[in-house]
Backbone as ProteinMPNN parsed JSONL, in Angstrom:
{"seq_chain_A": "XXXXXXXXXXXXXXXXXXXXXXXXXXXXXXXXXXXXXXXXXXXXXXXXXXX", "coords_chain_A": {"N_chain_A": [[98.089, 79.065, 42.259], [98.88, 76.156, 43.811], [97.483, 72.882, 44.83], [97.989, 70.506, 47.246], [96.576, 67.504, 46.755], [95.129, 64.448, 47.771], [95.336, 60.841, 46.64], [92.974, 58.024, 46.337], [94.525, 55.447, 47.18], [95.982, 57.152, 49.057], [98.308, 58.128, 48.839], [100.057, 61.021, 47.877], [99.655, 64.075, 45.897], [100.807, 66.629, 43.572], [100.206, 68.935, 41.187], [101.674, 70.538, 38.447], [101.025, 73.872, 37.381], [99.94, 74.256, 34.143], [100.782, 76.217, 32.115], [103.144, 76.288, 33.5], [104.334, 74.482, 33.15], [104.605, 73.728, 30.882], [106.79, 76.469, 29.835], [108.501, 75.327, 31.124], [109.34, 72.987, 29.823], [108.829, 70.75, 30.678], [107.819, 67.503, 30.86], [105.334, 64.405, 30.938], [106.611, 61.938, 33.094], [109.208, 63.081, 33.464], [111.818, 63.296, 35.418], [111.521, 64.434, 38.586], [113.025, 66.2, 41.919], [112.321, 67.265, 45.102], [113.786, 69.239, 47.709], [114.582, 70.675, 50.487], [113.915, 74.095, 51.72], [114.986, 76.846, 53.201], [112.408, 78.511, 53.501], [110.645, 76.912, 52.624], [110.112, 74.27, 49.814], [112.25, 73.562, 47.405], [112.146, 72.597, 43.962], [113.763, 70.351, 42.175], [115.204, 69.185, 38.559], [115.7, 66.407, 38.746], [118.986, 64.975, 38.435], [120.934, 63.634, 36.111], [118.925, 62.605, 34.497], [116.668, 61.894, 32.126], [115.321, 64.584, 30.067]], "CA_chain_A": [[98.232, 78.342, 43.498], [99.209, 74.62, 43.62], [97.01, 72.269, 45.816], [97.889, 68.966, 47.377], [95.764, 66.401, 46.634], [95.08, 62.877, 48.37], [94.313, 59.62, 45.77], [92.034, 56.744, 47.209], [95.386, 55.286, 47.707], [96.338, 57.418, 50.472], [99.197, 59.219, 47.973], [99.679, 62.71, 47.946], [99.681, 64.251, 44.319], [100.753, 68.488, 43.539], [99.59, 69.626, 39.84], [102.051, 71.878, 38.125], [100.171, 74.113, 36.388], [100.088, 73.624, 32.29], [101.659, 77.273, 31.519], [104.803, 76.773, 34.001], [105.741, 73.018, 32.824], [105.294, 74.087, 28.976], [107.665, 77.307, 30.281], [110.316, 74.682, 31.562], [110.285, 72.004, 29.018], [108.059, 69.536, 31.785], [106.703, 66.855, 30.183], [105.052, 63.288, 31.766], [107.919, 60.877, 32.977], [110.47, 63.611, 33.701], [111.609, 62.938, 37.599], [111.571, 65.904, 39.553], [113.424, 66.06, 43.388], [112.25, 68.02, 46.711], [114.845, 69.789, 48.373], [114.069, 71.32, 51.644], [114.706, 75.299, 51.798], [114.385, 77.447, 54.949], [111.271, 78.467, 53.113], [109.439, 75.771, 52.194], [110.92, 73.505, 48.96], [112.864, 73.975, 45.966], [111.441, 71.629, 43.338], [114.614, 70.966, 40.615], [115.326, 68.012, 37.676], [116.37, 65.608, 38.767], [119.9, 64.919, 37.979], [121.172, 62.438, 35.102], [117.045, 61.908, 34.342], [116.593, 62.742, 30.713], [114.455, 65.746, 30.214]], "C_chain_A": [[98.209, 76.845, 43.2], [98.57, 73.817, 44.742], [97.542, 71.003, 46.469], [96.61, 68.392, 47.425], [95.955, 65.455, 47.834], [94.236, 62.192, 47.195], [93.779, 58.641, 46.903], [93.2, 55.764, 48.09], [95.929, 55.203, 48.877], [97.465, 58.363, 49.553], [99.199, 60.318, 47.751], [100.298, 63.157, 46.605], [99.897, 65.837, 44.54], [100.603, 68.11, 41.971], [100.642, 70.51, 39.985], [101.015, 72.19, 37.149], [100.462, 74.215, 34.811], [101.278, 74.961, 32.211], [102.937, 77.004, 31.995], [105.497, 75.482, 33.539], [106.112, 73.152, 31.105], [106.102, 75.819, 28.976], [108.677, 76.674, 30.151], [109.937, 73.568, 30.908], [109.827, 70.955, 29.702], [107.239, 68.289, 30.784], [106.479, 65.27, 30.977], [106.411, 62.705, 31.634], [109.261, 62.066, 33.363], [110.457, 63.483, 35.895], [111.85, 63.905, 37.739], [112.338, 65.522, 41.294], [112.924, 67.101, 44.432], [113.385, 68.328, 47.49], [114.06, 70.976, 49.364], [114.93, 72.776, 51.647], [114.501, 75.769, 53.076], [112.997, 78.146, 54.992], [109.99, 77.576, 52.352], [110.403, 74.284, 51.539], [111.1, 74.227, 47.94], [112.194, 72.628, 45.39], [112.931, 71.629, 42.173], [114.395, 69.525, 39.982], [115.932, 67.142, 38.697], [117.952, 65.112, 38.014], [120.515, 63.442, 37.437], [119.955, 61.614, 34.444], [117.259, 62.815, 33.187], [115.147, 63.202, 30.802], [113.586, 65.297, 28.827]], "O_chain_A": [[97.471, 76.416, 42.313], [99.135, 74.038, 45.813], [97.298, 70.165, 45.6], [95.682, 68.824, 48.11], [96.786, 65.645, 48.722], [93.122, 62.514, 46.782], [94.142, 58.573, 48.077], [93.02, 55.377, 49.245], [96.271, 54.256, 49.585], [97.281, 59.566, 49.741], [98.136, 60.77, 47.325], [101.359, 62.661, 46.226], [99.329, 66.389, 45.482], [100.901, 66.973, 41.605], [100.844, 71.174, 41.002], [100.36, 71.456, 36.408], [101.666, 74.234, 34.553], [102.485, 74.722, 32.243], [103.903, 77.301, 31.293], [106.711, 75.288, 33.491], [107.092, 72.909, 30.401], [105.904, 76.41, 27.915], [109.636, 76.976, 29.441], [110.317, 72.67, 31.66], [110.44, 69.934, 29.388], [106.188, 68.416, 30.155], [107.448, 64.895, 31.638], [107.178, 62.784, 30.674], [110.365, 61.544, 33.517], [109.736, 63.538, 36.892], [112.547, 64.457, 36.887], [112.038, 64.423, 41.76], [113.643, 68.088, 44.27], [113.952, 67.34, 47.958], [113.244, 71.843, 49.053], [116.159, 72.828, 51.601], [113.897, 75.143, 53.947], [112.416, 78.39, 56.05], [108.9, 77.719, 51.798], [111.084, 73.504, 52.205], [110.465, 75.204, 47.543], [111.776, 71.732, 46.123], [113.191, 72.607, 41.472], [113.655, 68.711, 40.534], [116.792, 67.601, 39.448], [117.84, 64.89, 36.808], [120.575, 62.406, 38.099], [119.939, 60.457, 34.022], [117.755, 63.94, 33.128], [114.164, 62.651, 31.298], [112.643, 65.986, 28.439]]}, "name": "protein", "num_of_chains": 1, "seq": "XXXXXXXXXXXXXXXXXXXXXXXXXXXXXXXXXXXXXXXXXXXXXXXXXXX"}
């Protein structure tokens, strides 16, 4: 399960968890996008963002 956070900020933070980003190749600095589904979000790369 994936939580949202809140920083002191006010910023809202999600945690992937370790096993699924070393699965897909995730590592700090890669951009990620939100895409709205009719079930929630899709999460994909970002496109032309080196992996």
């Amino acid at each position: 399960m994936v939580k949202i956070q809140q920083l002191p900020s006010g910023q809202l933070v999600i945690t992937i968890p370790k096993r699924l980003a070393e699965y897909e190749g995730l590592q700090k600095g890669v951009e990620l996008e939100f895409r709205k589904h009719d079930k929630g979000f899709l999460l994909e790369r970002k496109r032309g963002a080196k992996q």
